[in-house]
FIFISE-656367 format. One record per residue (C-alpha): residue in three letters; x, y, z. Coordinates in steps of 0.02 Angstrom, whole numbers. Layout:
# residues N
rolum rest = ALA&X = X&Y = Y&Z = Z
...
# end
This chain:
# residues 302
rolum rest = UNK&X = -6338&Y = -518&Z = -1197
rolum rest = UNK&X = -6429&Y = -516&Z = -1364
rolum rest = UNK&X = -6342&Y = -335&Z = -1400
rolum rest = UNK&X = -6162&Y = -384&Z = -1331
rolum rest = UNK&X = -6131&Y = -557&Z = -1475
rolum rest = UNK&X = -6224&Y = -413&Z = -1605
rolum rest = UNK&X = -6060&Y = -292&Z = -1542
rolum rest = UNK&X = -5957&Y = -422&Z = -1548
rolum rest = UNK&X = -6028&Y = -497&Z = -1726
rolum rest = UNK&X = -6006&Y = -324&Z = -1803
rolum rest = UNK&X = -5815&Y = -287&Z = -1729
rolum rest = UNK&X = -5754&Y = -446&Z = -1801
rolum rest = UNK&X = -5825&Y = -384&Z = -1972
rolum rest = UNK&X = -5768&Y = -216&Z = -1957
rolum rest = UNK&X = -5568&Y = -314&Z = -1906
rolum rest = UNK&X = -5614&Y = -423&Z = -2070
rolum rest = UNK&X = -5648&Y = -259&Z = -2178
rolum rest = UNK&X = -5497&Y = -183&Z = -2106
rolum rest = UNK&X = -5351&Y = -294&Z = -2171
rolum rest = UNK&X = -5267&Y = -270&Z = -2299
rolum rest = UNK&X = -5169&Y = -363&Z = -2406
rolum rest = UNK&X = -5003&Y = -286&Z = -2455
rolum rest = UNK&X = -4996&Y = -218&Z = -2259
rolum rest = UNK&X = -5043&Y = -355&Z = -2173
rolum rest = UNK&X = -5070&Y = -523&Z = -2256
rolum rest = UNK&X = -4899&Y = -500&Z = -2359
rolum rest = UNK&X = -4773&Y = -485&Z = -2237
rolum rest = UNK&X = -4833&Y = -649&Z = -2159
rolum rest = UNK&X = -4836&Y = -758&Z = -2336
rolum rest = UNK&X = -4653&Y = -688&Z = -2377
rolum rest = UNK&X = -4590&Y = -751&Z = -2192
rolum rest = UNK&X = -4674&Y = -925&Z = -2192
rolum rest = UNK&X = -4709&Y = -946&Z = -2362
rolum rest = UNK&X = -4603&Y = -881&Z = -2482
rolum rest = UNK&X = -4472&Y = -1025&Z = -2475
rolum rest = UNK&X = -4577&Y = -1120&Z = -2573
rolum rest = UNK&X = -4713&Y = -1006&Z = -2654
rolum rest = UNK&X = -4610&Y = -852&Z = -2663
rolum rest = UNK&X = -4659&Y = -836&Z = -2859
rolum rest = UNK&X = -4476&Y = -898&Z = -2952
rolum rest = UNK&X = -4515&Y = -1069&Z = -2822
rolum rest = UNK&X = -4689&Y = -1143&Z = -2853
rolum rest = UNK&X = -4706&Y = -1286&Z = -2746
rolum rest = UNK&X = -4867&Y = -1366&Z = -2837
rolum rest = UNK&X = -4897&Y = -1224&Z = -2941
rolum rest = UNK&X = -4946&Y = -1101&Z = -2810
rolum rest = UNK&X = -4887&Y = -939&Z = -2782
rolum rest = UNK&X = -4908&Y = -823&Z = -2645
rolum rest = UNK&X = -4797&Y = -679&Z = -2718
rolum rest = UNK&X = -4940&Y = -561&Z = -2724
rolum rest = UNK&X = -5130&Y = -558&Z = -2706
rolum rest = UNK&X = -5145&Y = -608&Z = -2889
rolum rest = UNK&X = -5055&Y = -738&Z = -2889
rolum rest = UNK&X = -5128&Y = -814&Z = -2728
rolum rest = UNK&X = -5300&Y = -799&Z = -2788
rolum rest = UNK&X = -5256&Y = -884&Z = -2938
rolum rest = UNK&X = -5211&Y = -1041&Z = -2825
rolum rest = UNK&X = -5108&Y = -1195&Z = -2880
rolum rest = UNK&X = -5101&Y = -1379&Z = -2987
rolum rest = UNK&X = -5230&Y = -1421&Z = -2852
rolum rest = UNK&X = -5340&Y = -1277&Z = -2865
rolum rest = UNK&X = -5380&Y = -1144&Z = -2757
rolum rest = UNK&X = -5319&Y = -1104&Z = -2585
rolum rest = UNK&X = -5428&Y = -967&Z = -2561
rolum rest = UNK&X = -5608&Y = -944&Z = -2557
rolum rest = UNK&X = -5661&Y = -772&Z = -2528
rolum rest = UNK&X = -5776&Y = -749&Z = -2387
rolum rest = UNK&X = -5756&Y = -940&Z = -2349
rolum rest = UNK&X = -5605&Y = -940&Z = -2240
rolum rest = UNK&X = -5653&Y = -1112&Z = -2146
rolum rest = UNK&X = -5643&Y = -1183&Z = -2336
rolum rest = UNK&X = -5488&Y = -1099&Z = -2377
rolum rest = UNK&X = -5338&Y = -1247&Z = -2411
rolum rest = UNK&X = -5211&Y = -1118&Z = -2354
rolum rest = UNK&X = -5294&Y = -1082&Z = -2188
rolum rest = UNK&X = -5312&Y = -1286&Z = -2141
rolum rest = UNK&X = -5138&Y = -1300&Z = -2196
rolum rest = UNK&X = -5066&Y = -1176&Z = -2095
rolum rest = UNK&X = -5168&Y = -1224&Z = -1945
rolum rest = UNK&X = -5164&Y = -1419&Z = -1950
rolum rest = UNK&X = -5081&Y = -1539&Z = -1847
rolum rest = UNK&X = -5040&Y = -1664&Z = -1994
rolum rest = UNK&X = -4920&Y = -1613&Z = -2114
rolum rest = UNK&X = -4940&Y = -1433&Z = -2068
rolum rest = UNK&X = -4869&Y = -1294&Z = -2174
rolum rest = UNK&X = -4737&Y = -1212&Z = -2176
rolum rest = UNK&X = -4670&Y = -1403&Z = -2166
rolum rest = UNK&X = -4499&Y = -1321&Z = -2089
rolum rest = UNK&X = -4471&Y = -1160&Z = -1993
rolum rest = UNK&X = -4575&Y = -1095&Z = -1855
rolum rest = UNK&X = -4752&Y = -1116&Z = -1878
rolum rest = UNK&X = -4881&Y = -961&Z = -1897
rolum rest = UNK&X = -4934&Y = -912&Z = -1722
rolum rest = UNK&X = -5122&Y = -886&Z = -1677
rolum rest = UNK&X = -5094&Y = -673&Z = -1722
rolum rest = UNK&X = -5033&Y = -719&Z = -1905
rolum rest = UNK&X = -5182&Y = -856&Z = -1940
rolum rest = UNK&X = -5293&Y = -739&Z = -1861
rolum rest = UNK&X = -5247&Y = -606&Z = -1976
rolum rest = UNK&X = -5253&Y = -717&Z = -2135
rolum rest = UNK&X = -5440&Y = -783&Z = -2085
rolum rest = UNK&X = -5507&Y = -592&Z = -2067
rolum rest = UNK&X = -5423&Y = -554&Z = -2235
rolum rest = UNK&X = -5497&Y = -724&Z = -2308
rolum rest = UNK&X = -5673&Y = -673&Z = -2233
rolum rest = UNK&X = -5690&Y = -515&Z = -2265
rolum rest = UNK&X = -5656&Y = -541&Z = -2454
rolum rest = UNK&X = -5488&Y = -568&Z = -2486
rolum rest = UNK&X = -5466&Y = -404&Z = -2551
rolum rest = UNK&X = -5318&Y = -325&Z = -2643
rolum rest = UNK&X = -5354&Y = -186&Z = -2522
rolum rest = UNK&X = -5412&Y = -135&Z = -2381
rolum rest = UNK&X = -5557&Y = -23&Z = -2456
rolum rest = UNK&X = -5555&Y = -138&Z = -2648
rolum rest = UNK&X = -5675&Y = -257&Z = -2704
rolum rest = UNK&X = -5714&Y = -423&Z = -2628
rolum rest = UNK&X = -5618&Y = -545&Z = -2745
rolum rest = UNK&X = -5696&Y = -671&Z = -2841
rolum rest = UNK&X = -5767&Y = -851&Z = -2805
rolum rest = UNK&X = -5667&Y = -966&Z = -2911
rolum rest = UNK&X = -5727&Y = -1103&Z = -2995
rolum rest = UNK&X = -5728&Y = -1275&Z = -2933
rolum rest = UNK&X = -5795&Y = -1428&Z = -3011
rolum rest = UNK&X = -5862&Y = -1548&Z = -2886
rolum rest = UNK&X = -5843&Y = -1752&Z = -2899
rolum rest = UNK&X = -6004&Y = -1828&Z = -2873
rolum rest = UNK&X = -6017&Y = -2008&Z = -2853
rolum rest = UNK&X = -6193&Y = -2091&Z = -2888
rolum rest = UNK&X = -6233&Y = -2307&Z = -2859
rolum rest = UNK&X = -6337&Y = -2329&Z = -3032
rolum rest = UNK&X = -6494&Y = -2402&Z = -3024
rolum rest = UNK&X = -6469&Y = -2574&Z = -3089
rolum rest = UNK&X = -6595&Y = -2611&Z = -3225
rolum rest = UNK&X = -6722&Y = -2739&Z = -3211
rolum rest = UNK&X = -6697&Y = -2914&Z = -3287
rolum rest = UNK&X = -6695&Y = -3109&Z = -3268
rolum rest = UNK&X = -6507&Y = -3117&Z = -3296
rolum rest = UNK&X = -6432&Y = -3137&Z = -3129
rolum rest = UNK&X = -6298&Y = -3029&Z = -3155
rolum rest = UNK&X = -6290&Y = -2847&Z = -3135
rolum rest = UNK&X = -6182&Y = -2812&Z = -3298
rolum rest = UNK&X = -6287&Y = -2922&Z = -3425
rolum rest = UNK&X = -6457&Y = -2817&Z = -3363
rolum rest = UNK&X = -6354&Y = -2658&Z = -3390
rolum rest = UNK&X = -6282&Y = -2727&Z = -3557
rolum rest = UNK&X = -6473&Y = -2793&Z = -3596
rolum rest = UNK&X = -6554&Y = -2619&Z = -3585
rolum rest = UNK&X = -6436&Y = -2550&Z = -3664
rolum rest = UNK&X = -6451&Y = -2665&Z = -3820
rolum rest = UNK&X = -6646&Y = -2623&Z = -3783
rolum rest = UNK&X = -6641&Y = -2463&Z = -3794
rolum rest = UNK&X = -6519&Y = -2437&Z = -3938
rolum rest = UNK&X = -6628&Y = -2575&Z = -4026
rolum rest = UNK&X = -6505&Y = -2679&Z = -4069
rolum rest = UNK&X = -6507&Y = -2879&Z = -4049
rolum rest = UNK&X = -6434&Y = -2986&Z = -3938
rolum rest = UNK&X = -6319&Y = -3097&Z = -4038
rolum rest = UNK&X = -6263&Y = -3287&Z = -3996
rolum rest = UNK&X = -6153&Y = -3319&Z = -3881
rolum rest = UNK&X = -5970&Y = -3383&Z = -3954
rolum rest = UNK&X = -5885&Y = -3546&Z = -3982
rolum rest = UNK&X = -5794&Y = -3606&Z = -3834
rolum rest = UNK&X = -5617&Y = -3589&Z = -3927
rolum rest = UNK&X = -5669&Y = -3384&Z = -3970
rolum rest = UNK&X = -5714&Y = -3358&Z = -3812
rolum rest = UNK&X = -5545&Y = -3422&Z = -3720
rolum rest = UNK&X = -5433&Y = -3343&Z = -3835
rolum rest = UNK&X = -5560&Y = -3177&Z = -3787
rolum rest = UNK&X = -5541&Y = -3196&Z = -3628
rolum rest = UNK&X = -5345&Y = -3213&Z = -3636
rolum rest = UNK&X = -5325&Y = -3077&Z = -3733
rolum rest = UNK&X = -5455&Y = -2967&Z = -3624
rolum rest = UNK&X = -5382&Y = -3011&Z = -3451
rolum rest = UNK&X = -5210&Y = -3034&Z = -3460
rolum rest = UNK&X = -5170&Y = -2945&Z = -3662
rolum rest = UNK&X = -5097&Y = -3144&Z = -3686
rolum rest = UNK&X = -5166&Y = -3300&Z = -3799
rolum rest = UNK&X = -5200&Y = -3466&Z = -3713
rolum rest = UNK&X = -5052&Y = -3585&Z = -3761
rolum rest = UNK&X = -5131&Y = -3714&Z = -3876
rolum rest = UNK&X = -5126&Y = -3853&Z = -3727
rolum rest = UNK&X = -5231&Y = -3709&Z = -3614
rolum rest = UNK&X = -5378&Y = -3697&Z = -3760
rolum rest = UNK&X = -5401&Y = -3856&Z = -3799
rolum rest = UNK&X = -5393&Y = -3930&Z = -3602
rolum rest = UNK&X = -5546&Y = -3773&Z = -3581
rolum rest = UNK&X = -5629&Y = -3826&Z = -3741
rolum rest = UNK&X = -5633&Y = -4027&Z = -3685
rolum rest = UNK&X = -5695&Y = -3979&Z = -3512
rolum rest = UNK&X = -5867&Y = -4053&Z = -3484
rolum rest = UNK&X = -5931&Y = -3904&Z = -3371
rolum rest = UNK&X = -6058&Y = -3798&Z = -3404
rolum rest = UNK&X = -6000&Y = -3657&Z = -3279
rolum rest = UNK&X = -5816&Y = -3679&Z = -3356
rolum rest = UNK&X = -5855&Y = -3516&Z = -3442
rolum rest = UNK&X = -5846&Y = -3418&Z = -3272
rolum rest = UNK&X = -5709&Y = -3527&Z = -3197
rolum rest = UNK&X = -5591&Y = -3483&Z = -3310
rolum rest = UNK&X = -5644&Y = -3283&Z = -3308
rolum rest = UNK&X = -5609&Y = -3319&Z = -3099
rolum rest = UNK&X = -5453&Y = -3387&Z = -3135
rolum rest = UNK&X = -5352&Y = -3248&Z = -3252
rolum rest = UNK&X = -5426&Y = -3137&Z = -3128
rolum rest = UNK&X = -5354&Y = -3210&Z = -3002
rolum rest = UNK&X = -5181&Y = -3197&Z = -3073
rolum rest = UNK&X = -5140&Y = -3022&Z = -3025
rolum rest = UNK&X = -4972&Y = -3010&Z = -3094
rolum rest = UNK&X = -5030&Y = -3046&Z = -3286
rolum rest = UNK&X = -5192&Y = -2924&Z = -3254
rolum rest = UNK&X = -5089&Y = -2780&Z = -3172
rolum rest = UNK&X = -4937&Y = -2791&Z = -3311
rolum rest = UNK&X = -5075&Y = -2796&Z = -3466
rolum rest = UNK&X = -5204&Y = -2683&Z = -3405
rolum rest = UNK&X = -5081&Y = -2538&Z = -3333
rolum rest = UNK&X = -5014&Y = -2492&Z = -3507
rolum rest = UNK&X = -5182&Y = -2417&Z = -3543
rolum rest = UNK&X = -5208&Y = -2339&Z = -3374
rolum rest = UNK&X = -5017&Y = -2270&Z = -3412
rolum rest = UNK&X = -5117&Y = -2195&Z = -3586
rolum rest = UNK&X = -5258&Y = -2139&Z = -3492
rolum rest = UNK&X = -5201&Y = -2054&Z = -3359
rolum rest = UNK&X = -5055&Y = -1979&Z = -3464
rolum rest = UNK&X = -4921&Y = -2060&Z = -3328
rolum rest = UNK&X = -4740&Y = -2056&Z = -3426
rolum rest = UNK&X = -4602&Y = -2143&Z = -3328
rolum rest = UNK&X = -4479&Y = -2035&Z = -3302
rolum rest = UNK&X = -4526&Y = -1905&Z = -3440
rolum rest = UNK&X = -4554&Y = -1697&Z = -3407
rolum rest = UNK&X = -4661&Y = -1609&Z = -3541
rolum rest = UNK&X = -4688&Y = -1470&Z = -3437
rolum rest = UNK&X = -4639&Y = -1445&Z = -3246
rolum rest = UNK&X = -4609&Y = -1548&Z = -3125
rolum rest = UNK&X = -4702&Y = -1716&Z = -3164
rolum rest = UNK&X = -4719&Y = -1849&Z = -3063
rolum rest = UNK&X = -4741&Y = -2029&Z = -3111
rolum rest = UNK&X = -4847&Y = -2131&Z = -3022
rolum rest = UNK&X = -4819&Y = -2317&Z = -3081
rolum rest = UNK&X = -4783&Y = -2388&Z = -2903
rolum rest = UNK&X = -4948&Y = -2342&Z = -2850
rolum rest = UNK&X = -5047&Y = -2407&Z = -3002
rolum rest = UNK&X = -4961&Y = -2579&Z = -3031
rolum rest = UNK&X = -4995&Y = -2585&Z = -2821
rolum rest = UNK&X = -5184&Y = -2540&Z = -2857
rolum rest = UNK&X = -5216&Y = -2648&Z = -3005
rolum rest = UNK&X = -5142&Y = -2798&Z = -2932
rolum rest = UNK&X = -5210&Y = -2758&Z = -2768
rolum rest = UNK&X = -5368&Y = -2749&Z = -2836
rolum rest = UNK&X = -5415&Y = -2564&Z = -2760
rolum rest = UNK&X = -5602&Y = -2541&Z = -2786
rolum rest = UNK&X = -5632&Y = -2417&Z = -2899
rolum rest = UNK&X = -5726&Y = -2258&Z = -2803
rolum rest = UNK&X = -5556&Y = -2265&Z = -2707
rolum rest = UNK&X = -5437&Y = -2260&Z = -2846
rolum rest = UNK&X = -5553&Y = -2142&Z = -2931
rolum rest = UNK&X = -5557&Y = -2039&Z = -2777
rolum rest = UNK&X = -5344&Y = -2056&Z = -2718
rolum rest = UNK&X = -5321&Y = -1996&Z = -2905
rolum rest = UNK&X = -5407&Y = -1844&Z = -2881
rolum rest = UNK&X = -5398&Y = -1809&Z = -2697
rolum rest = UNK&X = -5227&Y = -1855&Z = -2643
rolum rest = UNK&X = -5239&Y = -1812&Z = -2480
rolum rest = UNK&X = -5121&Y = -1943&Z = -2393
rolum rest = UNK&X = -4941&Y = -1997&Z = -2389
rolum rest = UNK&X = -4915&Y = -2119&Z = -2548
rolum rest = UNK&X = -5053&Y = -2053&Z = -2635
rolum rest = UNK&X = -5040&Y = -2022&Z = -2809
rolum rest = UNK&X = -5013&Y = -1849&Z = -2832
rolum rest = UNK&X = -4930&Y = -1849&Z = -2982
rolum rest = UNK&X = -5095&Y = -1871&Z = -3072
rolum rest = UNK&X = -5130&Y = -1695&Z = -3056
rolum rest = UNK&X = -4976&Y = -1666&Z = -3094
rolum rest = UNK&X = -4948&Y = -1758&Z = -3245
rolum rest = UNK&X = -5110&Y = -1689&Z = -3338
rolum rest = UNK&X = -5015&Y = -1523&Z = -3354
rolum rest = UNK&X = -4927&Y = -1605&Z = -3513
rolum rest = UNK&X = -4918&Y = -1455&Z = -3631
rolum rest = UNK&X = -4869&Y = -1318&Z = -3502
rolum rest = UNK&X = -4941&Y = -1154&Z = -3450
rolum rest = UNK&X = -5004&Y = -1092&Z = -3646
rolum rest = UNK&X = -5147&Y = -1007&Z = -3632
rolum rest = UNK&X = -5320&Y = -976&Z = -3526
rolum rest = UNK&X = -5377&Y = -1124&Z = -3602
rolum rest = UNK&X = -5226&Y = -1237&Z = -3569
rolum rest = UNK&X = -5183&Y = -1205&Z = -3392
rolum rest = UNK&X = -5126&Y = -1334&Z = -3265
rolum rest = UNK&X = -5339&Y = -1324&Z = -3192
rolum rest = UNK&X = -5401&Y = -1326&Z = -3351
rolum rest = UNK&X = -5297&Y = -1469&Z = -3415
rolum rest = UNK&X = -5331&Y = -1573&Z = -3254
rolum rest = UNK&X = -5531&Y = -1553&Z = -3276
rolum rest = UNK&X = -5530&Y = -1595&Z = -3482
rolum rest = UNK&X = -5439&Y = -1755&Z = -3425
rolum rest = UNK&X = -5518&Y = -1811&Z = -3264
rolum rest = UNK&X = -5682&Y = -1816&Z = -3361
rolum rest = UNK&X = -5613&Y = -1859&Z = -3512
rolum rest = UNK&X = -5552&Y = -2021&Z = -3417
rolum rest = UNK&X = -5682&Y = -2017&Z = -3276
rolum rest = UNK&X = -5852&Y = -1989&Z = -3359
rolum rest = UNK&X = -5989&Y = -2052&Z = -3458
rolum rest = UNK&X = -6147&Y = -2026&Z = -3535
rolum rest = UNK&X = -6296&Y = -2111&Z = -3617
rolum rest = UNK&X = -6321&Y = -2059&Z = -3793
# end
């Protein structure tokens, strides 16, 4: 028994070895996929005109992974159930995606007796909890701010008049001033958690915090209403007015921004990072897309 799967093992390596690109993989990219990734058509960047050019993958990234065929975007696309690619057409039949997977597996190689072609590069998104620092304060932002201020050396100053705070607050949460009947009704109050109530209450306006605070989302996240630097951009204001004011916790807009994997997701994020075009190996459409997601995205201690 042992021998027979070690037969079968090495026959499925030696059909992996065996395929090559131009005479096998090709034809069945130009008949599925060339509508839409035929090389003058891009659909999201990608290209399947040639080996080249399919390695190279698309806005998203790669498609391929050499060796790594269970991995591979394009082989879950063409094999999925949900939104399946080619989206119209007849679908690739278990032959063609069997093909594709031995090429994928065995290398993805130019040809048949070439090199294996080269893992690309993929940055991962890693998502940690931080520790929360230790501390009488009850909560969890004044111990970070505390050791911070600790370990910088730097003192904790006073806390604000009443009147500065308000017109802080305002001007933090909804990018408005308190009308002068609003400051001096918070200033009277006799309440010595007023402080917090009225942080709960702009909050809880979601209208005034999503119209203030998406202008510099809209900055951040380079989203232009209805503007094309370069390609086909996509804006994606519907989605962020809908997750500011719907309050969207922030690993999932972090992660919808950067995995858009379902319908209404906003994809033009990727998209719209590509602001200056295809320039050079340091400005393409991958390498724009990582200098802003952790531009935007990322911190450090210093």
């Amino acid at each position: 028994m042992k021998r027979a799967w070690l037969f079968l093992a090495m026959c499925s390596l030696a059909a992996a070895a065996d395929v090559d690109f131009t005479r096998d993989v090709h034809p069945i990219l130009a008949e599925h996929c060339f509508a839409c990734h035929g090389g003058d058509k891009r659909s999201g960047g990608l290209s399947l005109r040639d080996c080249g050019e399919a390695l190279k993958g698309g806005r998203s990234g790669p498609v391929i992974l050499p060796g790594r065929s269970a991995d591979s975007l394009i082989l879950k696309r063409v094999s999925a159930t949900m939104s399946p690619m080619p989206p119209v057409g007849p679908r690739l039949n278990a032959t063609e995606i069997a093909t594709i997977r031995n090429w994928i597996d065995g290398g993805a190689r130019e040809t048949a007796q070439g090199p294996e072609a080269r893992t690309p590069w993929i940055a991962t998104l890693e998502l940690h909890k931080p520790e929360i620092p230790p501390g009488t304060s009850q909560h969890p932002v004044d111990r970070f701010v505390n050791a911070y201020l600790h370990g910088h050396h730097l003192a904790i100053q006073p806390a604000v008049s009443d009147r500065l705070f308000a017109r802080r607050a305002y001007l933090d949460i909804w990018g408005l001033l308190p009308s002068p009947d609003q400051l001096a009704a918070f200033v009277n109050r006799p309440d010595a958690a007023k402080r917090a109530h009225l942080v709960e209450t702009l909050l809880g306006n979601s209208r005034n915090y999503a119209e203030h605070w998406i202008s510099f989302w809209n900055d951040l996240l380079r989203n232009d209403e209805g503007v094309n630097y370069a390609g086909t951009r996509k804006s994606i204001t519907p989605w962020l007015y809908q997750a500011l004011s719907g309050n969207m916790p922030y690993d999932r807009f972090v992660s919808k921004l950067l995995d858009p994997a379902q319908r209404g997701d906003p994809d033009g994020f990727l998209l719209g990072v590509n602001w200056r075009g295809d320039i050079n190996a340091s400005q393409t459409p991958l390498m724009q897309a990582a200098q802003n997601s952790a531009q935007v995205f990322s911190w450090r201690q210093s």
